[in-house]
PDBQT receptor file of N, H, CA, C and O in Angstrom, charges set to zero:
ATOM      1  N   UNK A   1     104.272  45.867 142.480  1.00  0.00    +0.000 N 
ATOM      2  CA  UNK A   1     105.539  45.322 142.934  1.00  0.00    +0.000 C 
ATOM      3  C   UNK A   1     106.092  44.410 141.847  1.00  0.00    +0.000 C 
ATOM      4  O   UNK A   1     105.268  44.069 140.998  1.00  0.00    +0.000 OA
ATOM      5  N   UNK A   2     107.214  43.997 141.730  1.00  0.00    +0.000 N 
ATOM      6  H   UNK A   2     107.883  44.275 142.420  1.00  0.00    +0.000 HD
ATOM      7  CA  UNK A   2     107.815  43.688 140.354  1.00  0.00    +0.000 C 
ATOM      8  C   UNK A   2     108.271  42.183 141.698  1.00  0.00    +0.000 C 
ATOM      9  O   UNK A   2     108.698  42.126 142.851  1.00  0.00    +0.000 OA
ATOM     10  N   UNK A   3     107.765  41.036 140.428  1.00  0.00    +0.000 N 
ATOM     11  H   UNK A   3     107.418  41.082 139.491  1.00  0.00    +0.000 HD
ATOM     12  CA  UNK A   3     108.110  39.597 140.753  1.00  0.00    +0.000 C 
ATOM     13  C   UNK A   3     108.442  38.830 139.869  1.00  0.00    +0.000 C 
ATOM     14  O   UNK A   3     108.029  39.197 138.769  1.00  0.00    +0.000 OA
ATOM     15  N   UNK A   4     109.012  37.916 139.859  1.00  0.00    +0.000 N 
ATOM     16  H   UNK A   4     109.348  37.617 140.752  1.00  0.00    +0.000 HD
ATOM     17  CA  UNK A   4     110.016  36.929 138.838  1.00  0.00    +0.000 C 
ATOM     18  C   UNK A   4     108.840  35.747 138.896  1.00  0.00    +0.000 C 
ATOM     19  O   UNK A   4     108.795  34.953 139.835  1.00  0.00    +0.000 OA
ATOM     20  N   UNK A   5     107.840  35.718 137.726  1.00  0.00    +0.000 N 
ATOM     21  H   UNK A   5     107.876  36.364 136.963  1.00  0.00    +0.000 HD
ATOM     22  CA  UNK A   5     107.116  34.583 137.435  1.00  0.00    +0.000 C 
ATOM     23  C   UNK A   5     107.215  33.658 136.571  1.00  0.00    +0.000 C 
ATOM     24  O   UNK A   5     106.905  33.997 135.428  1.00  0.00    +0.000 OA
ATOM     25  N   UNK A   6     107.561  32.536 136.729  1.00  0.00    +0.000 N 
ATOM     26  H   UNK A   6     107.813  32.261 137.657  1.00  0.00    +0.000 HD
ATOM     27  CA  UNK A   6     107.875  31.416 136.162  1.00  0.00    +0.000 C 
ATOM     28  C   UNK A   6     109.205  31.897 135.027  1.00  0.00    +0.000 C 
ATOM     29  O   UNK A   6     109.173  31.658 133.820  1.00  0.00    +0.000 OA
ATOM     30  N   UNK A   7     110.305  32.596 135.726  1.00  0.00    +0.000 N 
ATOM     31  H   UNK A   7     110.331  32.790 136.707  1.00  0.00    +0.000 HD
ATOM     32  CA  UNK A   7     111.137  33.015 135.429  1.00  0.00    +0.000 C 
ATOM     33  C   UNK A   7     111.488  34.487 134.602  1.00  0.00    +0.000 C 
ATOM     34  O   UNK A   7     112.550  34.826 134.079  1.00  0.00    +0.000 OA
ATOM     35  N   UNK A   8     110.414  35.095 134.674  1.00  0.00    +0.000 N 
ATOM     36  H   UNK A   8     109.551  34.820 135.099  1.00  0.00    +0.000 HD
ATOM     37  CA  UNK A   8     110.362  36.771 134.196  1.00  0.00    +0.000 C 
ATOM     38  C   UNK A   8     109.353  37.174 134.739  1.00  0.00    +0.000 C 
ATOM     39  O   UNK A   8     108.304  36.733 135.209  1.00  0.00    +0.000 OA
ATOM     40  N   UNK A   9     110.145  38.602 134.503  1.00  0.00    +0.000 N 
ATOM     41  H   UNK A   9     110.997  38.960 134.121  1.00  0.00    +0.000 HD
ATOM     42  CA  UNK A   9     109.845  39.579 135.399  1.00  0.00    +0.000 C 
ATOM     43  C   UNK A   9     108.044  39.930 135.374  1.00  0.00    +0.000 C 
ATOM     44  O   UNK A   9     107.315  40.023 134.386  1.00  0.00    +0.000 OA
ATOM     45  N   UNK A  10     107.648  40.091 137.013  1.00  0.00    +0.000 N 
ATOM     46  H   UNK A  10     108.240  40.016 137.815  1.00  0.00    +0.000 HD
ATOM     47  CA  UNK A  10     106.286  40.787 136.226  1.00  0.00    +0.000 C 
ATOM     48  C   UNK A  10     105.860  41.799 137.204  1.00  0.00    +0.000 C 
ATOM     49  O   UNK A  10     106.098  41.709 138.408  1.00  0.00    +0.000 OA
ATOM     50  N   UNK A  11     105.134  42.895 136.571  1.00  0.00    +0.000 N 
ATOM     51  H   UNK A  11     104.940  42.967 135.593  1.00  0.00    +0.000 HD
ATOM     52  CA  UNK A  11     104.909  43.903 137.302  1.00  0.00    +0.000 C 
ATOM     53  C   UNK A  11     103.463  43.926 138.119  1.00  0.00    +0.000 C 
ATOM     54  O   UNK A  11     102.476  44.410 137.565  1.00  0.00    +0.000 OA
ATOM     55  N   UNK A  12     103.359  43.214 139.876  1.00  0.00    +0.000 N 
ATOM     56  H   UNK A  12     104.161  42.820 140.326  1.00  0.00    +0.000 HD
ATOM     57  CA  UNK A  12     102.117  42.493 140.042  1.00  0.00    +0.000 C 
ATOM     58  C   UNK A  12     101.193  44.000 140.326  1.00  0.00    +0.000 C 
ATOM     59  O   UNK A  12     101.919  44.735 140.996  1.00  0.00    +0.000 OA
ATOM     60  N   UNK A  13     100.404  44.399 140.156  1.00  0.00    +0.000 N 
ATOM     61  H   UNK A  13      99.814  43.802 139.611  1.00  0.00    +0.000 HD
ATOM     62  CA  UNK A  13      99.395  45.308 140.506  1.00  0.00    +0.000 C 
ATOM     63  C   UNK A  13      98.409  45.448 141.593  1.00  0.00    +0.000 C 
ATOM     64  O   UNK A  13      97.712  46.403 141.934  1.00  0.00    +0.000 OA
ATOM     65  N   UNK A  14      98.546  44.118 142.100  1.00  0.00    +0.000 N 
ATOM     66  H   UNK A  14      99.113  43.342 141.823  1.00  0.00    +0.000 HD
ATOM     67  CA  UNK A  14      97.563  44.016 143.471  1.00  0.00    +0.000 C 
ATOM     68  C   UNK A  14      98.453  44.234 144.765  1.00  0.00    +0.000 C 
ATOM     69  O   UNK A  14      99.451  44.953 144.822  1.00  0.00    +0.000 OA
ATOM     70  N   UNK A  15      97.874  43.438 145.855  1.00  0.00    +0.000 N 
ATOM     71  H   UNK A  15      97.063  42.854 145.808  1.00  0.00    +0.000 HD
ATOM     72  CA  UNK A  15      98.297  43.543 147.216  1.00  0.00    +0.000 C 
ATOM     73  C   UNK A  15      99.345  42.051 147.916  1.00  0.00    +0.000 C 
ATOM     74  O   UNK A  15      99.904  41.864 148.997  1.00  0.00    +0.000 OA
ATOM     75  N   UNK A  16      99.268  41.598 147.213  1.00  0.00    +0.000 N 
ATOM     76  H   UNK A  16      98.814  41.750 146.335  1.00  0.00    +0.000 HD
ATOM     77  CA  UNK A  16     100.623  40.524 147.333  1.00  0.00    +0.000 C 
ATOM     78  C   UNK A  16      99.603  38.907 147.464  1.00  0.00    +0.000 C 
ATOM     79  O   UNK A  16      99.859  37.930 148.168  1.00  0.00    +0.000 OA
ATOM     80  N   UNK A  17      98.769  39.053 146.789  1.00  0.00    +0.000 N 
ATOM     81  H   UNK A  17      98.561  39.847 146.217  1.00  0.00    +0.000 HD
ATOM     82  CA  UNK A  17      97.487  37.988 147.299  1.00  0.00    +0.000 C 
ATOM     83  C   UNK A  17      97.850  37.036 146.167  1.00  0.00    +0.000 C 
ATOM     84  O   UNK A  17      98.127  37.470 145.049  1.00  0.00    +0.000 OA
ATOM     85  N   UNK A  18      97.848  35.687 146.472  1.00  0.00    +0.000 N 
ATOM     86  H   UNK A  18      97.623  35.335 147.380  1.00  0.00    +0.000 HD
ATOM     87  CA  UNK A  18      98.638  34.510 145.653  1.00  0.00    +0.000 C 
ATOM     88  C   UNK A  18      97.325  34.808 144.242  1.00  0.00    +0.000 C 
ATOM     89  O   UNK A  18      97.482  34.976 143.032  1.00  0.00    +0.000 OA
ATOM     90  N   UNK A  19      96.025  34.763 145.143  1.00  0.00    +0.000 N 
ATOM     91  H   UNK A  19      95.898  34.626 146.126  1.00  0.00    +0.000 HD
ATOM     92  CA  UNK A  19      94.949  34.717 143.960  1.00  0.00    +0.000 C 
ATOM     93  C   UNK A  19      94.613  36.130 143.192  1.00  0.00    +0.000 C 
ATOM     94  O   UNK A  19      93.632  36.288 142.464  1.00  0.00    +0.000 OA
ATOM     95  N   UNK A  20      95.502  37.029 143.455  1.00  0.00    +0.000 N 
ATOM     96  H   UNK A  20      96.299  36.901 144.046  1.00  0.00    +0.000 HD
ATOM     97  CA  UNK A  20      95.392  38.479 142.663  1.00  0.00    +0.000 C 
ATOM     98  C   UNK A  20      96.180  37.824 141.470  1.00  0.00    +0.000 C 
ATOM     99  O   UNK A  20      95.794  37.975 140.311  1.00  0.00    +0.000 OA
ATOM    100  N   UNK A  21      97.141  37.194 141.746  1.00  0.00    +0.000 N 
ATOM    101  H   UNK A  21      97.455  37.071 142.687  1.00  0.00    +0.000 HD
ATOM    102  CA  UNK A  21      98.005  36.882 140.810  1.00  0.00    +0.000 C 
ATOM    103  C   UNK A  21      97.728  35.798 140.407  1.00  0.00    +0.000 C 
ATOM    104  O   UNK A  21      98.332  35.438 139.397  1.00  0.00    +0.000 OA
ATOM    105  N   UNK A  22      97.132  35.237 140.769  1.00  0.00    +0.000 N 
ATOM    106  H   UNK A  22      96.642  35.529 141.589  1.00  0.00    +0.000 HD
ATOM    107  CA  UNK A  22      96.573  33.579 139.698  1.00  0.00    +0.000 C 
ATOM    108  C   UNK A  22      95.882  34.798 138.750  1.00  0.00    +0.000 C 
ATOM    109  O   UNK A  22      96.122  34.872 137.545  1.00  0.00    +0.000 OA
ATOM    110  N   UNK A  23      94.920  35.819 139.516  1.00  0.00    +0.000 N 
ATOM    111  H   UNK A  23      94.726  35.759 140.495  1.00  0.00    +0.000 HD
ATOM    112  CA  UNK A  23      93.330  36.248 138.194  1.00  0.00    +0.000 C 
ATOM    113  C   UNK A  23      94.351  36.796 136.807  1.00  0.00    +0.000 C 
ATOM    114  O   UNK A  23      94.130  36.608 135.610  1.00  0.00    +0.000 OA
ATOM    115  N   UNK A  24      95.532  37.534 137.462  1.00  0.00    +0.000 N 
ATOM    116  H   UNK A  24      95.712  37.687 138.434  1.00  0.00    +0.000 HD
ATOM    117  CA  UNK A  24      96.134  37.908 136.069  1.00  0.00    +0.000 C 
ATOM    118  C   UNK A  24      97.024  37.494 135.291  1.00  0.00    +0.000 C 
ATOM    119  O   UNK A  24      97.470  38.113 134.325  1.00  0.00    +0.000 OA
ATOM    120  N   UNK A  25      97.423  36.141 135.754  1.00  0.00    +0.000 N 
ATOM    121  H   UNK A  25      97.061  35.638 136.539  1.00  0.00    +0.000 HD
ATOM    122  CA  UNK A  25      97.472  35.152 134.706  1.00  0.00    +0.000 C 
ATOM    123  C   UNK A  25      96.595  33.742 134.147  1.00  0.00    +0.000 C 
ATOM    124  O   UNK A  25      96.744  32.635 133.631  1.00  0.00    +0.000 OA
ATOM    125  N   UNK A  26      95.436  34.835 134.750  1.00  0.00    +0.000 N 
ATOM    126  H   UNK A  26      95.315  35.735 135.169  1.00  0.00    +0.000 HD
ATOM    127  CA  UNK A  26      93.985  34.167 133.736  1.00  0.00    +0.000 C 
ATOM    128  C   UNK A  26      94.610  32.522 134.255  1.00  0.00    +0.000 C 
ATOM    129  O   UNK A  26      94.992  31.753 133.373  1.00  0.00    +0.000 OA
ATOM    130  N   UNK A  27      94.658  32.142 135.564  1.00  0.00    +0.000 N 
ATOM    131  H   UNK A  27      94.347  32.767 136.280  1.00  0.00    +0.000 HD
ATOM    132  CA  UNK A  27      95.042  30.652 135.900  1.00  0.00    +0.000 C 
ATOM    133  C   UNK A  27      94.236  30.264 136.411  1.00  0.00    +0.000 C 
ATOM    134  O   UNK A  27      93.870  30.939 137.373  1.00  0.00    +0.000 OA
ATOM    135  N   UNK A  28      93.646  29.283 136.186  1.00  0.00    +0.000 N 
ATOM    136  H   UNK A  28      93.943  28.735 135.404  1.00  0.00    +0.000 HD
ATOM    137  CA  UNK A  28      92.132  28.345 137.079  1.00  0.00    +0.000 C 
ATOM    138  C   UNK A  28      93.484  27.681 138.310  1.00  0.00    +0.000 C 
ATOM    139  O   UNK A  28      94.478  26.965 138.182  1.00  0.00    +0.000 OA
ATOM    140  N   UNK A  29      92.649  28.575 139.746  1.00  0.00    +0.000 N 
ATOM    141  H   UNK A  29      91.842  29.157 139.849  1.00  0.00    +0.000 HD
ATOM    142  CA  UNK A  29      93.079  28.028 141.108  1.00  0.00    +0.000 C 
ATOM    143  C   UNK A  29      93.027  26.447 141.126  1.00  0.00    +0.000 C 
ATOM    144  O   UNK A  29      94.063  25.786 141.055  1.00  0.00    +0.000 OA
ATOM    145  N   UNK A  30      91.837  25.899 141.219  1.00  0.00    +0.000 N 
ATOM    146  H   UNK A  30      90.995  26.435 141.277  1.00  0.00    +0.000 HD
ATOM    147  CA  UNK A  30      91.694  24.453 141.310  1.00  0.00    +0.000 C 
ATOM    148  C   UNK A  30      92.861  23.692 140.222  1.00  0.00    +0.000 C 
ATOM    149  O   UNK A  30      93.132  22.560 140.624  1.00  0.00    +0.000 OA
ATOM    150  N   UNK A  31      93.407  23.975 139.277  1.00  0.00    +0.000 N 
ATOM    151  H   UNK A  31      93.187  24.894 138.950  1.00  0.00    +0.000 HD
ATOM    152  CA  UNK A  31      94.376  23.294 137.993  1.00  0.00    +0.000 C 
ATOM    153  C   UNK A  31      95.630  24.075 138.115  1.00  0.00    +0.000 C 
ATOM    154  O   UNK A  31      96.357  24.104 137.122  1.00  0.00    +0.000 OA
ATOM    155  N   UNK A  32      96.068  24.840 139.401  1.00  0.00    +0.000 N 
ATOM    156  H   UNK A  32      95.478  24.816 140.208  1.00  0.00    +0.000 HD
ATOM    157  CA  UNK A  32      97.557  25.443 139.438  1.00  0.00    +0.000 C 
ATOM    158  C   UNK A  32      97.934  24.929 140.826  1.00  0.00    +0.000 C 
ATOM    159  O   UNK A  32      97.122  24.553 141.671  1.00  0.00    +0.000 OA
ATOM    160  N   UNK A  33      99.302  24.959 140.964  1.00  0.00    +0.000 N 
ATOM    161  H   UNK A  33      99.962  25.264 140.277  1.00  0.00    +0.000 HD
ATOM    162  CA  UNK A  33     100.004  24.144 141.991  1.00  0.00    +0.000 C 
ATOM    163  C   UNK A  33     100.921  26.351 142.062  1.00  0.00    +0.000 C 
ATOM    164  O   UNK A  33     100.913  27.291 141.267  1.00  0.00    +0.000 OA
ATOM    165  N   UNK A  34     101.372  26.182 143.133  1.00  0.00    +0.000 N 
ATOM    166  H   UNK A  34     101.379  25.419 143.779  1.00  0.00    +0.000 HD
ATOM    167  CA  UNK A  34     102.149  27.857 143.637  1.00  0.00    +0.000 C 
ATOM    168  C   UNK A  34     103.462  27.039 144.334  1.00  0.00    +0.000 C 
ATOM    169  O   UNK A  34     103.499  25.960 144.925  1.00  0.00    +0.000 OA
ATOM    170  N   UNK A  35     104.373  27.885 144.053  1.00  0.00    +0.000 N 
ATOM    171  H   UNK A  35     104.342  28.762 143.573  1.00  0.00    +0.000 HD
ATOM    172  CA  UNK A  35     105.666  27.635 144.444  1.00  0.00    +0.000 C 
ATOM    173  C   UNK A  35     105.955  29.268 144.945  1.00  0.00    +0.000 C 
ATOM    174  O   UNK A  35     105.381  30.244 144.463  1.00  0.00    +0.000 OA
ATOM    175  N   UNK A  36     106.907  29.302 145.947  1.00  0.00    +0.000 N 
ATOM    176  H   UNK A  36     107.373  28.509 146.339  1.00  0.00    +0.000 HD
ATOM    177  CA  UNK A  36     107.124  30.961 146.262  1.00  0.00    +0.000 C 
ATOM    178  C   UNK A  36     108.114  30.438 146.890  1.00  0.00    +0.000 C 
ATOM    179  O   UNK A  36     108.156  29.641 147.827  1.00  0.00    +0.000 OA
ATOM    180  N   UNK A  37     109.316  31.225 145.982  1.00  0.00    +0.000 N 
ATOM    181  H   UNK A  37     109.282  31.872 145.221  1.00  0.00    +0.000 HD
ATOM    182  CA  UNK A  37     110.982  31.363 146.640  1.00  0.00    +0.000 C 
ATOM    183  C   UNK A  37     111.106  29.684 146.977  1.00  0.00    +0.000 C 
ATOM    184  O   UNK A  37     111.266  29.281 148.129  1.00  0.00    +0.000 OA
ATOM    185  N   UNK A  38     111.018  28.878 145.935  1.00  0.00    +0.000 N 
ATOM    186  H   UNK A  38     110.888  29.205 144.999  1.00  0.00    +0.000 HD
ATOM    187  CA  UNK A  38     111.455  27.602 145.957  1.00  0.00    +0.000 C 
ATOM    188  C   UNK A  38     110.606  26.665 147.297  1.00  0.00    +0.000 C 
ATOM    189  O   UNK A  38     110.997  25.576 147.719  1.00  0.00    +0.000 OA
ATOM    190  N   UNK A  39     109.598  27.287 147.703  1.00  0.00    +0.000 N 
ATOM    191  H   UNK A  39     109.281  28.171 147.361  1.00  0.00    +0.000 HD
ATOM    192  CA  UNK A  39     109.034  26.359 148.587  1.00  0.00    +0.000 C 
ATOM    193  C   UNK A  39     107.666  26.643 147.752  1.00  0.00    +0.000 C 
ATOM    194  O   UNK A  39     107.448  27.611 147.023  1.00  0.00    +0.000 OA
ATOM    195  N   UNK A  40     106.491  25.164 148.147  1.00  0.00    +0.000 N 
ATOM    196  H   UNK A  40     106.667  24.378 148.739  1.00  0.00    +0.000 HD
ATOM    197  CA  UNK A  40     105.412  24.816 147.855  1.00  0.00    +0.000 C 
ATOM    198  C   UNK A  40     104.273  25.500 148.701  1.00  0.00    +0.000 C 
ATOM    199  O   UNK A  40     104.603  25.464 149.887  1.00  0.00    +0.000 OA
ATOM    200  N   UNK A  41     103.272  26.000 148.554  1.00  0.00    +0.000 N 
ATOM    201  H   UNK A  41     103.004  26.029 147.591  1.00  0.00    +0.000 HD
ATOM    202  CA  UNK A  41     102.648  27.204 149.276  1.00  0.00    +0.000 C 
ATOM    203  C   UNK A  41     101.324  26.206 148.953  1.00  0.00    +0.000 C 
ATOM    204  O   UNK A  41     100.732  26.243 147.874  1.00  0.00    +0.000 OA
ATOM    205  N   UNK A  42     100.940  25.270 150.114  1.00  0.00    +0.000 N 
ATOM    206  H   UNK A  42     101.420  25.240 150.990  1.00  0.00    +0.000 HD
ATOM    207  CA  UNK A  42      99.663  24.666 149.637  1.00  0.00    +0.000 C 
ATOM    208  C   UNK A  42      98.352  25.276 149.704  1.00  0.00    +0.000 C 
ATOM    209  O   UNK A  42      97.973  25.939 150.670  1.00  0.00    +0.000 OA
ATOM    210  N   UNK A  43      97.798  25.089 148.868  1.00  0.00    +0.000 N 
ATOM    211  H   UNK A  43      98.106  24.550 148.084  1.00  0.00    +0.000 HD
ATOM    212  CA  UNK A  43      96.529  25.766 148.758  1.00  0.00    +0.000 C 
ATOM    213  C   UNK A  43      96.027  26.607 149.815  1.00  0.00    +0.000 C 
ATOM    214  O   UNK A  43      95.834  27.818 149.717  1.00  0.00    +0.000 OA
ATOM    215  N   UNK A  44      95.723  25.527 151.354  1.00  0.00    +0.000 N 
ATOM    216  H   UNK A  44      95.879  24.542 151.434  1.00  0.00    +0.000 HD
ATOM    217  CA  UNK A  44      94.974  26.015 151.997  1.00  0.00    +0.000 C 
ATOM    218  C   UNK A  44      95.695  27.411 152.865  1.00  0.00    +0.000 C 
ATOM    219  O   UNK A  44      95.270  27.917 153.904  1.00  0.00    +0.000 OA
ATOM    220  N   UNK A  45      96.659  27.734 152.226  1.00  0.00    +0.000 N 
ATOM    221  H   UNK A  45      97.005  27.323 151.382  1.00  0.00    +0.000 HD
ATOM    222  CA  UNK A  45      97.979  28.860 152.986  1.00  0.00    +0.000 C 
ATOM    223  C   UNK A  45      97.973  30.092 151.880  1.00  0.00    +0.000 C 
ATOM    224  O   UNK A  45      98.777  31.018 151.770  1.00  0.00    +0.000 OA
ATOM    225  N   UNK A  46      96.537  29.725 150.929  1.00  0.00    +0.000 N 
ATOM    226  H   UNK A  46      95.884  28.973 151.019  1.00  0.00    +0.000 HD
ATOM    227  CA  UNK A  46      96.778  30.686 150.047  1.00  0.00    +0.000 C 
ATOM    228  C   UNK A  46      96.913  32.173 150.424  1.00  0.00    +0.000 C 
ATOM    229  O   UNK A  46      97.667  33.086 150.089  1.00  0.00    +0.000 OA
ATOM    230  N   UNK A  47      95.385  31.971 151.648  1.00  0.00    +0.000 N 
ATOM    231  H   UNK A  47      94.772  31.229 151.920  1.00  0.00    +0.000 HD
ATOM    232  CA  UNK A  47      95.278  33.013 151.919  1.00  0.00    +0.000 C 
ATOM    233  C   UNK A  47      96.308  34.199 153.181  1.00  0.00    +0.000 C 
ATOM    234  O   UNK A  47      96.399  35.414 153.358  1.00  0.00    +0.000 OA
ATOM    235  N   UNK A  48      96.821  33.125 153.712  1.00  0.00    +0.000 N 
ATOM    236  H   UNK A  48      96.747  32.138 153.568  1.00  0.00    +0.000 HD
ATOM    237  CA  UNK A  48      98.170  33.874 154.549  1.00  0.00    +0.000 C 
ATOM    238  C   UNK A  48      99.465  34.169 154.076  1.00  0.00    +0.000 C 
ATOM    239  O   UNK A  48     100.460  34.226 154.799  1.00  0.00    +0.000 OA
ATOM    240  N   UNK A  49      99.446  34.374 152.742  1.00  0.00    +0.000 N 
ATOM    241  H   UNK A  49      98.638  34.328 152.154  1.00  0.00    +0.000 HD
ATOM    242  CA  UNK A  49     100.952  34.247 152.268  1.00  0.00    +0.000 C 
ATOM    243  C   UNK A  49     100.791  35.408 151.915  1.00  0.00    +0.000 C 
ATOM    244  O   UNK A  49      99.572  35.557 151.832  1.00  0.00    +0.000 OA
ATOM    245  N   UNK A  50     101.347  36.428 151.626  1.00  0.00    +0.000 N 
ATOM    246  H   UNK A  50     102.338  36.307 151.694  1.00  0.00    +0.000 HD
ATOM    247  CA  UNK A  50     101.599  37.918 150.809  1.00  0.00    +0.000 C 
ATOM    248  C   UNK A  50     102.975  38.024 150.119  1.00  0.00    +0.000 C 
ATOM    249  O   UNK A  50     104.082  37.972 150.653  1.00  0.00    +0.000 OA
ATOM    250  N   UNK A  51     102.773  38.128 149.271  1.00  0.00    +0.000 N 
ATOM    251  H   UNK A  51     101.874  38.170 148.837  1.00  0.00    +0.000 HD
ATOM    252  CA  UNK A  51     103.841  37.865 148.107  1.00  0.00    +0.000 C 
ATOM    253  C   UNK A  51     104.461  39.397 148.162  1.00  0.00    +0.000 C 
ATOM    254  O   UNK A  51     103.679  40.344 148.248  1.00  0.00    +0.000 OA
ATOM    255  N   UNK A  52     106.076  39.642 148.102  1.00  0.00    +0.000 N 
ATOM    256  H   UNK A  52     106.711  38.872 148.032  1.00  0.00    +0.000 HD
ATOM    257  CA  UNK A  52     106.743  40.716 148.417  1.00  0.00    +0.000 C 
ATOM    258  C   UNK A  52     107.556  40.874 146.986  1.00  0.00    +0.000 C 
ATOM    259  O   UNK A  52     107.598  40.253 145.923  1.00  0.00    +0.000 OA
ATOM    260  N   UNK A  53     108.206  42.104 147.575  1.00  0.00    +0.000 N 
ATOM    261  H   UNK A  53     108.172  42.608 148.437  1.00  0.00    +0.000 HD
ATOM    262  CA  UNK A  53     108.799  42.609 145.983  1.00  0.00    +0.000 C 
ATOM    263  C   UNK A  53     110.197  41.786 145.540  1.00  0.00    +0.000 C 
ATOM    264  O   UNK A  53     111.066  41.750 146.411  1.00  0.00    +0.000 OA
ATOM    265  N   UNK A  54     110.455  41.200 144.409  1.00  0.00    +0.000 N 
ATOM    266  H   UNK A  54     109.748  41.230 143.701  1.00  0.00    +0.000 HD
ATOM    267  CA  UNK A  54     111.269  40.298 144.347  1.00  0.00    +0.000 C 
ATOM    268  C   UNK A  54     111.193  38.741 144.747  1.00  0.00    +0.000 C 
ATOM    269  O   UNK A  54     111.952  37.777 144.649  1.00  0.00    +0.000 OA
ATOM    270  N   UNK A  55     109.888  38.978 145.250  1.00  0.00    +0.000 N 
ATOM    271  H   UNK A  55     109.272  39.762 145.330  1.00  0.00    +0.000 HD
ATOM    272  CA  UNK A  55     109.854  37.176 145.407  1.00  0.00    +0.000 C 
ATOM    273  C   UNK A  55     109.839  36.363 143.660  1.00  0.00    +0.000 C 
ATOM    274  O   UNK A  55     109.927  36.996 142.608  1.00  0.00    +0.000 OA
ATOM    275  N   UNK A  56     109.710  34.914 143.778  1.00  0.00    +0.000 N 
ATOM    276  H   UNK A  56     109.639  34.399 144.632  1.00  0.00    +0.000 HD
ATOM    277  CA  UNK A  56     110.142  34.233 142.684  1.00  0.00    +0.000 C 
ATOM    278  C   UNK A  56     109.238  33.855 142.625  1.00  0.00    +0.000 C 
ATOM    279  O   UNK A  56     109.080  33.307 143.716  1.00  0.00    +0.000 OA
ATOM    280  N   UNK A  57     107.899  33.642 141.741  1.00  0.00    +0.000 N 
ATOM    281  H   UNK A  57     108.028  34.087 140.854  1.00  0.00    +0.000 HD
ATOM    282  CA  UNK A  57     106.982  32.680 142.172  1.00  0.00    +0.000 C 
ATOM    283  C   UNK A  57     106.838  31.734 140.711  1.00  0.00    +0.000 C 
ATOM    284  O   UNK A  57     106.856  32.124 139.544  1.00  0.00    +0.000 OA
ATOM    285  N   UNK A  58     106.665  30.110 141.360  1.00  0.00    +0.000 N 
ATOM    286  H   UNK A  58     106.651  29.794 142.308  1.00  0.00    +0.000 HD
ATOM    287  CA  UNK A  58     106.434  29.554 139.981  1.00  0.00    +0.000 C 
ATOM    288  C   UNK A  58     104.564  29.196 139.977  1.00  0.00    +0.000 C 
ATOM    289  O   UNK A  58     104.101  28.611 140.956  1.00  0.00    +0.000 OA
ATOM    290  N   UNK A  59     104.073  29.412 139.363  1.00  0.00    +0.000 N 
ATOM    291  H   UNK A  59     104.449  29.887 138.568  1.00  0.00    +0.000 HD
ATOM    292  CA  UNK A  59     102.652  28.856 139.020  1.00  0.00    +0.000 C 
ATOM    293  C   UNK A  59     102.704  27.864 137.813  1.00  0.00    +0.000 C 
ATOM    294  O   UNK A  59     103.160  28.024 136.681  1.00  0.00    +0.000 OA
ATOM    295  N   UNK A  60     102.078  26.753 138.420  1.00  0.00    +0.000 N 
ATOM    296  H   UNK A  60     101.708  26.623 139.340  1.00  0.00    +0.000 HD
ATOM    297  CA  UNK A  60     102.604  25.037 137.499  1.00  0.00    +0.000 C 
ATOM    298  C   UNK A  60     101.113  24.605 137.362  1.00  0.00    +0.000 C 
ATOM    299  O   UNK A  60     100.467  23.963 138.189  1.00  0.00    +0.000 OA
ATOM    300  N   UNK A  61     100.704  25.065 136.195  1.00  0.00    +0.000 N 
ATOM    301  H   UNK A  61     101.229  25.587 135.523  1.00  0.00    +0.000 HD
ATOM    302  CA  UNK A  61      99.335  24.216 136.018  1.00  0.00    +0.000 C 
ATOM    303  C   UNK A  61      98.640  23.025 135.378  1.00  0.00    +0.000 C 
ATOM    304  O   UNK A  61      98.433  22.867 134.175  1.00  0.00    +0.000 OA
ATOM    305  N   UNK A  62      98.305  22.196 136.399  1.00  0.00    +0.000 N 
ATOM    306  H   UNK A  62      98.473  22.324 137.376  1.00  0.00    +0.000 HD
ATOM    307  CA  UNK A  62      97.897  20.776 135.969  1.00  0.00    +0.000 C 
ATOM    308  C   UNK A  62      97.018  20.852 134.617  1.00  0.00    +0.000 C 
ATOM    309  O   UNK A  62      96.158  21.647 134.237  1.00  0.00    +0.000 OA
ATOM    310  N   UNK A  63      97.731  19.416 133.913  1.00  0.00    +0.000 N 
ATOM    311  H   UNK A  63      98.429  18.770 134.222  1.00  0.00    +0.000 HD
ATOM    312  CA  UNK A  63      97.214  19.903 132.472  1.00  0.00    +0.000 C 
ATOM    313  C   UNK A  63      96.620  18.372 132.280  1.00  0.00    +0.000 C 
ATOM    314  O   UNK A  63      97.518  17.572 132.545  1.00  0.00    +0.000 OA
ATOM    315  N   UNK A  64      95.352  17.691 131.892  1.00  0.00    +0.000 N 
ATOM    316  H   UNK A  64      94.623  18.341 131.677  1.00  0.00    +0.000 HD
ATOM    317  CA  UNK A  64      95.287  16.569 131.473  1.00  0.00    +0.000 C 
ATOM    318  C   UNK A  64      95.443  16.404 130.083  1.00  0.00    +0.000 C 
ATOM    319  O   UNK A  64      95.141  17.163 129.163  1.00  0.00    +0.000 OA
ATOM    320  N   UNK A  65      96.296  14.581 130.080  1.00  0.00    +0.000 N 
ATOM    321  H   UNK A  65      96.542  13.964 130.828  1.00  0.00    +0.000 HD
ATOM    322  CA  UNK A  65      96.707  14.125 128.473  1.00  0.00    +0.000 C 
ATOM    323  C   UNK A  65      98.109  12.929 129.053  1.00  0.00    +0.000 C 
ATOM    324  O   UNK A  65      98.554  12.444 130.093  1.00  0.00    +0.000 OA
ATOM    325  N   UNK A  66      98.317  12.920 127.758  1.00  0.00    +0.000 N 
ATOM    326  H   UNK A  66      97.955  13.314 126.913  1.00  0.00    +0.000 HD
ATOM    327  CA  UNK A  66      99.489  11.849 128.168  1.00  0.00    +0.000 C 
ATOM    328  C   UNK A  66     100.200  11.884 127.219  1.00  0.00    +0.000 C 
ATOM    329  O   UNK A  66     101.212  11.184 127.179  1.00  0.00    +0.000 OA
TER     330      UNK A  66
């Protein structure tokens, strides 16, 4: 299914699973924050959310430094 990640396009290959799509952008779950269609998708909702064709998703990963 084709989704708009962190503002381009991507062609997702799995089943709409937030963490199919963390593994293929190689993102450590515990150090990423999920946004889907402008709302915040907290962790523990990872697993009830199914991501559809055209959704927007931002993945924002916590970075330490200053």
């Amino acid at each position: 299914m084709n989704l708009i990640v962190n503002g381009d396009s991507h062609n997702h290959e799995g089943q709409g699973a937030i963490e199919e799509l963390l593994r293929e952008y190689q993102a450590q779950p515990l150090r990423t924050a999920v946004m889907v269609n402008g709302e915040v998708v907290p962790r523990k909702a990872w697993d009830a959310i199914r991501l559809r064709e055209g959704d927007q998703v931002e993945l924002l990963t916590i970075a330490a430094g200053g």
